[in-house]
N, C-alpha and C positions, 0 to 999 in steps of 0.2 A: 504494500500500500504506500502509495508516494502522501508525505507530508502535506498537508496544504495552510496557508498563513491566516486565511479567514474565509469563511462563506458566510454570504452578503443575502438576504433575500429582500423582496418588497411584495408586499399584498395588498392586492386592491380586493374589496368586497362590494358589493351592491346590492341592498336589501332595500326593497319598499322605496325603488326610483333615490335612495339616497346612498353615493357613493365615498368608502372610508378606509383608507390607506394607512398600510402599518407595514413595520420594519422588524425583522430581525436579522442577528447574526450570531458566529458562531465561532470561534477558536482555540482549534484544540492544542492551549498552551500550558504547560506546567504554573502553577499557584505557585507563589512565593511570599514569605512571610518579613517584611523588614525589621532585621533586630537590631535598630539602635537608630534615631533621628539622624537625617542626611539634612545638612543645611546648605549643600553648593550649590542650591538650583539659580539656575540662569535665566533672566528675563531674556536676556537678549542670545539668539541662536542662530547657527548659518546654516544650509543644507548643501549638498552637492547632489548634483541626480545627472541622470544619462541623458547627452551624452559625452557632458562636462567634465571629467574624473578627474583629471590632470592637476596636479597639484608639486609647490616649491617646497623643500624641505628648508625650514628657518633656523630650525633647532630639535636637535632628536632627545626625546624625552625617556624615560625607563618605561613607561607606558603608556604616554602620552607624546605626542611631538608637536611644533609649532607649524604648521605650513601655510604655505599663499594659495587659495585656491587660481587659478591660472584664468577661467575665462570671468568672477568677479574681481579679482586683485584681493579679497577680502583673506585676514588673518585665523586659524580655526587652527583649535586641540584635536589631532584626528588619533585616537586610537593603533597603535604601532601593527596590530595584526591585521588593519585594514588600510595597509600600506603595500604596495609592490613597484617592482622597475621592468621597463619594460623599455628597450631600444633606447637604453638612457635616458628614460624620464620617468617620473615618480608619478605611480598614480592611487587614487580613492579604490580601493576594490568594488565599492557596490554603493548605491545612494546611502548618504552618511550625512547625520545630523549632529553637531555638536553641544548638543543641550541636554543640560545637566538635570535632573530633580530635585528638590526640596521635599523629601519622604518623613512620614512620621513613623516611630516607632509600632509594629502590630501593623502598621496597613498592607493592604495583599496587593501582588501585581502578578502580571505575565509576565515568566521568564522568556526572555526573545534568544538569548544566547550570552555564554559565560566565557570571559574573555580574561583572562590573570585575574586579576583580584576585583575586576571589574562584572556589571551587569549589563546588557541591555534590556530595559520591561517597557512594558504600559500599562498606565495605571488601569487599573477597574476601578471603573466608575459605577455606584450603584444606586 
């Protein structure tokens, strides 16, 4: 069975000439539990997506690195394992957002994937 990262549905219904629209979805991601207050979250956050990836390295961090994204000029912390070269140049492996969370202790997320000492989640929102 291949992984999949969400299934999206929409429902439209029609009863007595009056029609009533509703959403779900679905992702089958591991629960995780935050044990201990996270205060870095970041208002301000940059994204990289396809089919932009290219990115300067500024400064190589132990898990984190400095770089320039190439087609904004913009400065972003990008995660060392989602770094590669490729014909001598540095790029984003996959769309990559560098925004951090502000978590409380007890609150539950989806695990997206475990990276060193790092997470990537989304919150549930409920």
């Amino acid at each position: 069975m291949k992984p999949i990262a969400q299934l999206n549905a929409l429902m439209i219904e029609s009863h007595q000439g009056h029609i009533s629209y509703a959403t779900e979805s679905y992702q089958p991601l591991p629960v995780g539990i935050i044990q201990e207050d996270v205060h870095e979250g970041s208002h301000d956050y940059h994204k990289i997506c396809f089919p932009d990836y290219e990115v300067i390295m500024i400064e190589k961090g132990p898990e984190f690195s400095k770089c320039r994204h190439v087609k904004s000029g913009i400065d972003m912390m990008i995660k060392n394992e989602f770094l590669y070269t490729r014909s001598s140049k540095l790029y984003c492996l996959d769309d990559y957002t560098d925004r951090f969370l502000a978590l409380t202790k007890g609150s539950e997320v989806k695990v997206i994937g475990q990276y060193g000492k790092s997470q990537v989640v989304k919150i549930i929102h409920g």
